[in-house]
C-alpha positions in Angstrom: 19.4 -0.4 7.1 15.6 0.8 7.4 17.0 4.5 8.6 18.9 4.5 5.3 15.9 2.9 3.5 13.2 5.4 4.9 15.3 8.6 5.7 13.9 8.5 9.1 15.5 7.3 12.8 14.6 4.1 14.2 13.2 4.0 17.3 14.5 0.4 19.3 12.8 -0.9 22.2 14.0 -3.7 24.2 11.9 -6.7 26.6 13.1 -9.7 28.3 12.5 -11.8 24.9 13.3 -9.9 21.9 14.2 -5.9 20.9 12.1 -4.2 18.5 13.0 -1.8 15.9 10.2 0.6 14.0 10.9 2.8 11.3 8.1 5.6 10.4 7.1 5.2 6.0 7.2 8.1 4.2 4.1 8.9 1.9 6.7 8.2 -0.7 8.8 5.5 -1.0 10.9 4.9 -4.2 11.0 1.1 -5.9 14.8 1.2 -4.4 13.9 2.3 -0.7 11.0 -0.4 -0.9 13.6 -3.0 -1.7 15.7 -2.0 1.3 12.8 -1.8 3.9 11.9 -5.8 3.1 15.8 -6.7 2.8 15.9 -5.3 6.3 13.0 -6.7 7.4 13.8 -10.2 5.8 16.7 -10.2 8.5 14.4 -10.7 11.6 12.7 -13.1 13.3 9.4 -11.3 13.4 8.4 -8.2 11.3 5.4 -6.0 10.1 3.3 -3.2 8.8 1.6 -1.0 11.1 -1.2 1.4 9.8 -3.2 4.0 11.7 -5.0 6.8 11.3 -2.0 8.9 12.4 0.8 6.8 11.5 2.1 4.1 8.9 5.5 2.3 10.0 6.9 -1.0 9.9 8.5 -3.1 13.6 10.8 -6.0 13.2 11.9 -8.1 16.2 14.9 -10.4 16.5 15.1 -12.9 19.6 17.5 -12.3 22.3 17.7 -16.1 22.5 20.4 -17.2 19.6 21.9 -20.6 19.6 25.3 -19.6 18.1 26.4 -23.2 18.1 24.1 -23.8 15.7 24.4 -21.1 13.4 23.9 -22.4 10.0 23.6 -19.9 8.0 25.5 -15.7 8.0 22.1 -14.0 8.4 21.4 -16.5 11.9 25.0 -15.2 13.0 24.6 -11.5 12.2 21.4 -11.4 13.9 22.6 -12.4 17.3 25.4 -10.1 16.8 23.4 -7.6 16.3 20.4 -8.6 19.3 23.8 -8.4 21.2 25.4 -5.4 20.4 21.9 -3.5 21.1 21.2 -4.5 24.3 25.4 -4.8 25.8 26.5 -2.3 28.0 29.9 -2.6 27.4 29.0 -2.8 23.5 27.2 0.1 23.7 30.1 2.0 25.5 32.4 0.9 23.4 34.5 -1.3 25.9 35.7 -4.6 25.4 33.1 -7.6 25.5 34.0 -11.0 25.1 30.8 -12.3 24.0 30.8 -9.7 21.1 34.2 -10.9 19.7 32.7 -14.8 20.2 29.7 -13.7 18.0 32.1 -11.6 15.2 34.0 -14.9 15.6 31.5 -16.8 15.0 29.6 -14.8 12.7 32.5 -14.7 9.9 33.0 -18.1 10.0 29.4 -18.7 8.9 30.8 -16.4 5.9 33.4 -18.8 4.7 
């Protein structure tokens, strides 16, 4: 979503607690790409501006720690879905996980 949103590529770090994402602004950002950025950052746990002499960007963070038997709401879900798929081996590879198909699982029920 924010490399659609600011025509830039995310760069996503990752710690024992949480992965970060931070997307670089554009001097110019349209009404519509503004709207994207804070749907985007909406979906996380933690997020920010950032605003230096050299750079202007914004970091969301989303908690490696989901309870996903407690998921009440879509957004909950698709956040540890995502935190997930991230930071997976196997996801990342493209093999098979079983805890990725629990989460999908999980996530689209939250959907009904």
């Amino acid at each position: 979503m924010l490399a659609a949103a600011t025509d830039t590529e995310p760069r996503v770090t990752t710690d024992l607690d949480a992965f970060r994402v931070e997307a670089d602004l554009p001097s110019a950002l349209s009404a519509t790409a503004h709207t994207a950025v804070l749907a985007a950052l909406a979906t996380a746990d933690r997020y920010g501006h950032t605003l230096t002499r050299t750079a202007e960007y914004v970091w969301a963070e989303i908690s490696r720690e989901a309870n996903v038997t407690t998921t009440d709401s879509p957004d909950t879900a698709y956040r540890a879905l995502l935190g997930h798929t991230t930071v997976c081996t196997a996801c990342r590879t493209g093999a098979i996980c079983p805890d990725a198909t629990k989460l999908v699982r999980i996530w689209r029920e939250t959907r009904r």
